[in-house]
N, C-alpha and C positions, 0 to 999 in steps of 0.2 A: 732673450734670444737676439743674436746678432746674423746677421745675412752680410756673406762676402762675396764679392764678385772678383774674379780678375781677368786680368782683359792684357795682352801685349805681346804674349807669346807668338812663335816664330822658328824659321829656318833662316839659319845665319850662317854666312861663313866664318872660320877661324878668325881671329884676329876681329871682329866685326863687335857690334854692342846693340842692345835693345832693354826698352824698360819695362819694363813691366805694374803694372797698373793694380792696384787691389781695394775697391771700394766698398766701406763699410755702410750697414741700415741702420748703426746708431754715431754718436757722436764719438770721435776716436778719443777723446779725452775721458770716456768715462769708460776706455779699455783698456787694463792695467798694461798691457805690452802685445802689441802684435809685431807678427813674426814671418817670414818668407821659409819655408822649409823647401827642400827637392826630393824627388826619389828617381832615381834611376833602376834602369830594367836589372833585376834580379836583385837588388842593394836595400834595403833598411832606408826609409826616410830621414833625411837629416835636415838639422838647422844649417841657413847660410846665413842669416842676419836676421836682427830684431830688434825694435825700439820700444823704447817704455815710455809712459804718459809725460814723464818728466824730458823726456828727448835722447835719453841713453841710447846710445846703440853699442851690440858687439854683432861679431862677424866670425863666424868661420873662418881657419886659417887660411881653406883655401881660396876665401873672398876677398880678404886683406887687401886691398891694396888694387882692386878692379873692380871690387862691389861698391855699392853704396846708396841704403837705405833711406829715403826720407819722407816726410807726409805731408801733406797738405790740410789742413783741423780746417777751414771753411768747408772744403769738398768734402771730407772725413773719409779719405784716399792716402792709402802707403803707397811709396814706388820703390824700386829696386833698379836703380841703374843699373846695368852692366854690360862692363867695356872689357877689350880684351878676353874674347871669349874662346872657348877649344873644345874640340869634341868631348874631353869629362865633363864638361859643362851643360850635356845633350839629357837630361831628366823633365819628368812633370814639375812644375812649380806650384804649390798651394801656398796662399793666406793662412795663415791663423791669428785666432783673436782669443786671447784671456784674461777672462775678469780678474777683480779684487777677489770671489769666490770663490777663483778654484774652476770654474768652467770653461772648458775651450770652445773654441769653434770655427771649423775649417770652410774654405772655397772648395768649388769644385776641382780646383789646378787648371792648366795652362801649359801647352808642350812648348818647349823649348828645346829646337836640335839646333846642332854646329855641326854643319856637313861642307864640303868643298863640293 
């Protein structure tokens, strides 16, 4: 069992950036890839970025290039930078964490609006 917390969410205007925090109850090395997904009102949950225990990361195209994923293995804490932000940008944010085995397992999420 893994417990994730995230914590950073927020109201932001356009153009503005915040990070977002997601801390693990186990050691993030020994979680094959955690991941930042969003879901916006009415929309299917999507991936925006993910790293893997090795330090891989991909991104969502529409993160490309304003996201940016990274951890901290002492805290056993993902972030999720993000800069240049705009109202599509305005969804719940969840953690996820999956092992070597096949099991996931999600944060509560974190709202995230871009409003003027």
């Amino acid at each position: 069992q893994v417990q994730l917390v995230e914590s950073g969410g927020g109201l932001v205007q356009p153009g503005g950036s915040l990070r977002l925090s997601c801390a693990a109850s186990a050691s993030i090395l020994r979680i094959y890839r955690m991941g930042w997904y969003r879901q916006a009102p009415g929309k299917q949950r999507e991936l925006v970025a993910a790293i893997t225990t090795g330090g891989s990361a991909n991104y969502a195209d529409s993160a490309k290039g304003r996201f940016t994923i990274s951890r901290d293995i002492a805290k056993n804490t993902v972030y999720l930078q993000m800069n240049s932000l705009n109202p599509e940008d305005t969804a719940v944010y969840y953690c996820r964490a999956d092992n070597a085995l096949g099991s996931d397992y999600w944060g509560q999420g974190t709202q995230v609006t871009v409003s003027s």
